[in-house]
N, C-alpha and C positions, 0 to 999 in steps of 0.2 A: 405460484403467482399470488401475487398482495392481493386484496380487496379494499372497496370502499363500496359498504352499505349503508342505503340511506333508509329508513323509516319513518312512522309516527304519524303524524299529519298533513303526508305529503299530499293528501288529493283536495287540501281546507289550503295549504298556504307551500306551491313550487318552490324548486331550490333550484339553483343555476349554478353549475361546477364547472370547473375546468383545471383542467391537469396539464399542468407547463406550458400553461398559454396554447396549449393546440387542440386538446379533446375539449371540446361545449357541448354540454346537454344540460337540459332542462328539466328535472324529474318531478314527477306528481303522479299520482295517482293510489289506489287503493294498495297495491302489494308493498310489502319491501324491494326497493333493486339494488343489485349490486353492479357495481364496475369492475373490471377485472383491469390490473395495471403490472407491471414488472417490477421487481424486486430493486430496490434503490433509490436513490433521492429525487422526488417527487417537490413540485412547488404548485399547492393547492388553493383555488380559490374556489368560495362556495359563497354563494349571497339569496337571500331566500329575495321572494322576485314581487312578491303584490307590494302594495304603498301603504303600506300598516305599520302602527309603531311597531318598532321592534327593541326584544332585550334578547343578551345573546349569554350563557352563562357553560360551563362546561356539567361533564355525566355526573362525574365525581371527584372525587380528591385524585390526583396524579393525571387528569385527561390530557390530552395534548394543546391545549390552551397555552400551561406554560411554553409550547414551543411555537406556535403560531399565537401571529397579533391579532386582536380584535378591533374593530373600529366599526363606528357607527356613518354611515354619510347621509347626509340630511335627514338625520330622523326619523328616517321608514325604510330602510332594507341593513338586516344585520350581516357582516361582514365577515368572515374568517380565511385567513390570508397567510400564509408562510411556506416553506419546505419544512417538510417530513423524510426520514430514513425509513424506507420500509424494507423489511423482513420477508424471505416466499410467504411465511405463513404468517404476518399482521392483516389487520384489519383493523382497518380505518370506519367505528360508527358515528353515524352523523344525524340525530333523533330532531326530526321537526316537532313541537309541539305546541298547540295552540291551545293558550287561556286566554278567553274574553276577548280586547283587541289586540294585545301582544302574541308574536309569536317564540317563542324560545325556542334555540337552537339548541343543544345540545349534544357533544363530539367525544372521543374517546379513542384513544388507538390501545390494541389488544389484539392476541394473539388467536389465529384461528380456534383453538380447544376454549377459548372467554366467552367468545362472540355468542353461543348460546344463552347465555344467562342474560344479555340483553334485547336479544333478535331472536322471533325463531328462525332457525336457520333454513328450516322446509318449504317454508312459504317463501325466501328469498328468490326472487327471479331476476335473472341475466338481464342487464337494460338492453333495450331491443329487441327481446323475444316475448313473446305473446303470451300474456297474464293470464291464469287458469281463470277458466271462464268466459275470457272473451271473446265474443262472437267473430265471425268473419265479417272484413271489411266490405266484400264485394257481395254476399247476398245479403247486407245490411241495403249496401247501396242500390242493387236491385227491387229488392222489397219497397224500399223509400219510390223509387223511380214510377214504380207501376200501382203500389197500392201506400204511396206515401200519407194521402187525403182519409186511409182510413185508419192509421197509426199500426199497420203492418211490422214494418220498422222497430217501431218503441215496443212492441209485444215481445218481436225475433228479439231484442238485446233484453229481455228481464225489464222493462221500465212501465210496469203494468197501469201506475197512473196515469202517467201522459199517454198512455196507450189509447187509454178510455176518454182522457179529452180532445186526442186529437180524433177520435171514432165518431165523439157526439158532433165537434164542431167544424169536419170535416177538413182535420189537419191546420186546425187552428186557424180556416178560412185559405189555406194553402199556400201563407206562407210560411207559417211554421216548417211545413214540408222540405217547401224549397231551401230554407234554410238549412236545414236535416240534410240535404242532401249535398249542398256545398260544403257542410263538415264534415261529414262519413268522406266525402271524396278526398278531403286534403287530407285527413288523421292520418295518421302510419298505419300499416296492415297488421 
């Protein structure tokens, strides 16, 4: 099976993919993720998703730029748009990276035995599966629930600071909390 791995600065500026009009996802956050796709001609769109100037440039000499177009649409989301031939063992990367207020794009197809030299490939995780590290969704939300007011919550996920402001100001006067708690509820598990 092909891949497409996304990296860099996904959790400072989202990417928005989609694979022949019917897989939509939105990726960000701290890991690398990959998408796992079938072997064959692929028509890829990727647009990074905040309202910030964007420039869009490829890895290096030979990336797949020449085979996909670039375009820019009104000036704040960078665009890369075309069909790709993929191979079981290509990989498709896709390196968010942000300087200052532009974000750069940066793309590259290459063969599974490549993809190391630009990704580590250990840290890659499965979109959809749960990023080393993160907590569970339902004793976040539990926590939140019953000792949201004393930053319960923010301690259980690693967030030591807001832990201690929501401790001193009792959950940020509670609605911090509440907020906290409408988000833990909707996020994915």
């Amino acid at each position: 099976m092909a891949k497409i791995i996304i990296f860099g600065d996904i959790d400072i500026s989202a990417l928005y993919i989609s694979v022949d009009g019917g897989k939509e996802l939105t990726i960000s956050g701290k890991y690398p993720k990959s998408l796992t796709i079938s072997a064959g001609t692929h028509r890829i769109f990727a647009t990074t998703v905040t309202k910030i100037e964007r420039a869009a440039n490829n890895l290096s000499d030979g990336g797949f730029v020449d085979t996909l177009t670039q375009s820019m649409q009104n000036s704040t989301n960078t665009t890369l748009s075309g069909e790709l031939d993929f191979e079981s063992s290509d990989v498709l990367l896709i390196e968010v990276e942000q300087k200052g207020m532009k974000t750069l794009v940066h793309n590259k197809l290459v063969s599974a035995s490549e993809a190391d030299n630009y990704v580590h490939m250990d840290q890659v995780v499965e979109y959809g599966e749960k990023e080393p590290g993160q907590k569970n969704k339902w004793v976040a939300l539990l926590l939140c629930f019953f000792l949201g007011t004393f930053g319960a919550h923010r301690f259980y996920e690693g967030k030591i600071g807001t832990g201690i402001l929501y401790l001193l100001t009792f959950g940020v006067f509670g609605i911090g909390a509440l907020i906290d708690f409408f988000k833990i509820l909707f996020r994915k598990a």
